[in-house]
C-alpha positions, 0 to 999 in steps of 0.5 A, a space after each residue: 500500500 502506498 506511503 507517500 504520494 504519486 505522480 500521474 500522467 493524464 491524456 488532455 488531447 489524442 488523435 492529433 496531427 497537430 496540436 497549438 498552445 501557449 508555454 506560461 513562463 519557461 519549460 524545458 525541451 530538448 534541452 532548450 528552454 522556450 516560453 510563449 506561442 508554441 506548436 506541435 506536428 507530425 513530420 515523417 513519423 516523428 513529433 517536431 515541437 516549434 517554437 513561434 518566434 514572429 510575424 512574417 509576411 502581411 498577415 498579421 496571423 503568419 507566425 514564423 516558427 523555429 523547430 526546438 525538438 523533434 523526437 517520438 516523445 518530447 517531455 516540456 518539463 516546467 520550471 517553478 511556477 509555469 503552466 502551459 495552454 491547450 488550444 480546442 480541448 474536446 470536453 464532454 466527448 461524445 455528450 449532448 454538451 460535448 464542446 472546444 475550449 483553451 484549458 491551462 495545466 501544471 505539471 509537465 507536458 509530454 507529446 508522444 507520437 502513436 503509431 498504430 492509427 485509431 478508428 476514424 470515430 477516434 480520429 476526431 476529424 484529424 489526418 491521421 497519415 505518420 501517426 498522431 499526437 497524444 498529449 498528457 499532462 504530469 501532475 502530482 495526485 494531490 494537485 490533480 484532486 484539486 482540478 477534479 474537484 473544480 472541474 466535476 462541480 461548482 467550487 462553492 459547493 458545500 464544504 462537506 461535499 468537497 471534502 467527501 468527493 475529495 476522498 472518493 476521487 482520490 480513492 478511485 484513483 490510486 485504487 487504479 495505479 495499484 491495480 495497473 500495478 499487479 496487472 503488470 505481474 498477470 499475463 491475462 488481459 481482462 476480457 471486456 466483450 462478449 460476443 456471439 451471433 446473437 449478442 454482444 455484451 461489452 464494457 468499458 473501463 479506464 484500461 482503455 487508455 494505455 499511453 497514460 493513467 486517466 483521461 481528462 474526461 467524463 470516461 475518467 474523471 472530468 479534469 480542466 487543469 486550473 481553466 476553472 477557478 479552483 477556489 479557496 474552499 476547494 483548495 481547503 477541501 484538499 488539504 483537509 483530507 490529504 492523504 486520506 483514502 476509503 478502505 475495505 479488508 484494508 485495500 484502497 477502494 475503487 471508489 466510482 462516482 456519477 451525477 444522480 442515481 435516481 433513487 437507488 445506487 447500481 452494482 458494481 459487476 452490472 456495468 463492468 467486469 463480472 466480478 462482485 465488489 462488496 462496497 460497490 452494491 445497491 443503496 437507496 440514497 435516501 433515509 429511507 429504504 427502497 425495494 431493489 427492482 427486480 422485475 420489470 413491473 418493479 421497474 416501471 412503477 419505480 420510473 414512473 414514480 418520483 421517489 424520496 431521495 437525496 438526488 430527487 431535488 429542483 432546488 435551484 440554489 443546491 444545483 448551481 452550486 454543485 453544477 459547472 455551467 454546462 451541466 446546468 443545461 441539463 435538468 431532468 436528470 432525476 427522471 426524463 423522457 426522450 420520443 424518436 419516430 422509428 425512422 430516426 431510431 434506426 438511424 440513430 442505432 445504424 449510426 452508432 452500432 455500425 449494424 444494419 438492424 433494418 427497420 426497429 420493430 422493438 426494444 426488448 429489456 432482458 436484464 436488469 439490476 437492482 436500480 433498475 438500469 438495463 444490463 442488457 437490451 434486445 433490439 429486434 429489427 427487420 433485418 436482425 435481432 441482437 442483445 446488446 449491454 452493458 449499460 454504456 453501449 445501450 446509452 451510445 447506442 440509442 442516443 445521438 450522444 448518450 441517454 442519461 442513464 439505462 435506467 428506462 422503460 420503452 412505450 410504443 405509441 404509433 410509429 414513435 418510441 418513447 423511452 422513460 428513465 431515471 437518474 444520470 451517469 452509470 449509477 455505481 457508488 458516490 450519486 454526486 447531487 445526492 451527496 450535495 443534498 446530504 451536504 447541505 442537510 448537515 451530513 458530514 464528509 465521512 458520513 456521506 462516504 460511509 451512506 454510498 461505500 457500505 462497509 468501509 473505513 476511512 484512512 490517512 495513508 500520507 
């Protein structure tokens, strides 16, 4: 078990030809120290770093440029008190607020060619001839968890709330490190698809990454470097709970986190590897008790019934302090509903899947768990029937983005679909606005971590 602090890489940018920003103050390249407007691109199989120098010509946009690194990897190292600018970081890839934006990191900047080309759904409209550019950011854990906290909710939250996802965030991750560690002693990769004539069962997990530990994103945990004001309560939160980890049978958990449950908390094994994990299991995230689903009549009088629950909130105060401005956009999270023609829910599914199911003729839930989101799904069309899962490909697969959660139930009216669900993001462990709500009640850190993770202690480690 870990004694001192560690360092992580986080992948910022991928699939990239090439890649633009600022060096804030001196970082060191090659052995050459450069400061300002920099870019980076691929020429014959290699990364080659410039340095912009000027203007040349009339336009005042042509900047002269001066190569300073050429290699297939190329570390900036910071000196004290630098940070450096990512033009159009892709956020919320794949979501219904997905956007571009400049976002400043500290730490290290590390370019690194891949080779092996990605899918053209990875390629994200870049060229991809040579190879392409990843870029990933080195940062200390501690500083990271500021940022993440930033990042995956207002920095006003309440204190509580702060202090409780500081200790799950930082669980989750370093939960991570160790297990890539005794991952790296077992020949065995676990297996992430199931696949036959009939069905395809496939999840995915933070292992997708192999050039670095996390990504920036909501595949990971949301991280903007200090793009987003890390606030004093924020920096407080984190130094209060330096260190500090959730434990089970004295392992540092692997503490999963999502924005609301929609009343009942998901198991572990239901949305990734068939493995049960004894502090990731269903809890109703209220002071009440709530039966488990377990048939689908139990799953339609829960969806369409607005139960007690921490999560179950509209008060508006409460969400703008625990919601960044983008995830304000969205407030039917608690439960929601989404209509498709079957004409454009084939389209959807072909364009997502890759698979010509023909025309939908019906979405049929084989499994679920105990919050009520699908395991697996049965799309049945005129040209093929397939059972699909885990719940993440269910949420790609019918939606242009991603529905809320796979938490629903499918009405047929006509020639249109309805769906109607509950709850946001994968269910498993920490519901974050439900632990707002708890905050704001008066909860403290330790009791709201102890409400989502049964079973477990909290520890300083470092």
């Amino acid at each position: 078990m870990i004694s001192s602090e560690p360092k992580i890489t986080v992948g910022i940018l991928e699939h990239r030809t090439e890649v633009h920003g600022v060096f804030n103050g001196t970082f060191v390249a090659g052995g050459t120290p450069v400061t300002g407007k920099f870019s980076a691109r691929v020429e014959s199989g290699t990364i080659v770093l410039f340095k912009h120098v000027g203007r040349s010509g009339a336009s005042p946009y042509n900047l002269e440029h001066k190569a300073i690194a050429n290699a297939k990897e190329i570390r900036c190292v910071h000196t004290e008190g630098a940070t450096f600018t990512l033009h159009d970081v892709t956020i919320g890839i794949s979501f219904h607020w997905e956007r571009k934006e400049s976002q400043t990191f500290q730490g290290n900047l590390v370019l690194v060619l891949r080779d092996d080309l990605p899918s053209p759904k990875q390629s994200s409209g870049f060229a991809q001839a040579g190879g392409t550019i990843t870029a990933i950011n080195e940062i200390s854990v501690e500083e990271y968890l500021a940022s993440v906290i930033s990042s995956e909710m207002s920095a006003e939250a309440p204190p509580e709330l702060l202090k409780a996802h500081a200790i799950t965030s930082r669980s989750w991750l370093v939960a991570m490190l160790e297990r890539e560690k005794k991952a790296k002693n077992k020949p065995a990769i676990p297996r992430h698809t199931i696949e036959s004539a009939t069905e395809l069962i496939r999840w995915h997990d933070r292992e997708d990454h192999d050039l670095f530990d996390v990504c920036a994103d909501d595949h990971c945990q949301r991280y903007q470097g200090i793009t987003k004001i890390i606030s004093k309560s924020a920096d407080d939160a984190i130094e209060e709970t330096r260190g500090k980890f959730i434990l089970y049978a004295d392992e540092i958990c692997d503490a999963r986190f999502y924005k609301s449950c929609g009343g009942l908390s998901e198991e572990f094994q239901n949305t990734w590897e068939d493995v049960h994990v004894p502090y990731l299991t269903c809890v109703a995230d209220s002071s009440t008790h709530h039966q488990h689903i377990k048939t689908e009549q139990d799953a339609e009088q829960w969806i369409l019934f607005s139960p007690d629950a921490y999560c179950n909130t509209t008060d508006v105060h409460i969400l703008r302090q625990i919601l960044p401005s983008f995830d304000q956009e969205t407030t039917d999270f608690f439960r929601w509903k989404v209509e498709y023609t079957r004409g454009e829910l084939s389209e959807i599914v072909l364009t997502k899947s890759g698979i010509d199911f023909g025309e939908i003729k019906n979405l049929v839930p084989v499994q679920r768990g105990p919050s009520g989101r699908l395991i697996k799904l049965r799309i049945e069309g005129s040209k093929k029937t397939l059972v699909i899962g885990k719940e993440l490909g269910i949420r790609r697969w019918l939606s242009k983005s991603h529905l809320y959660s796979s938490a629903f139930i499918v009405r047929k009216e006509a020639d249109k679909f309805i769906l109607i669900g509950a709850g946001w993001g994968h269910g498993v462990g920490l519901c974050q606005i439900g632990a707002a709500v708890m905050a704001a009640k008066g909860f403290k850190a330790e009791e709201i971590v102890k409400h989502y993770f049964h079973g477990v202690e909290l520890k300083k480690l470092y």
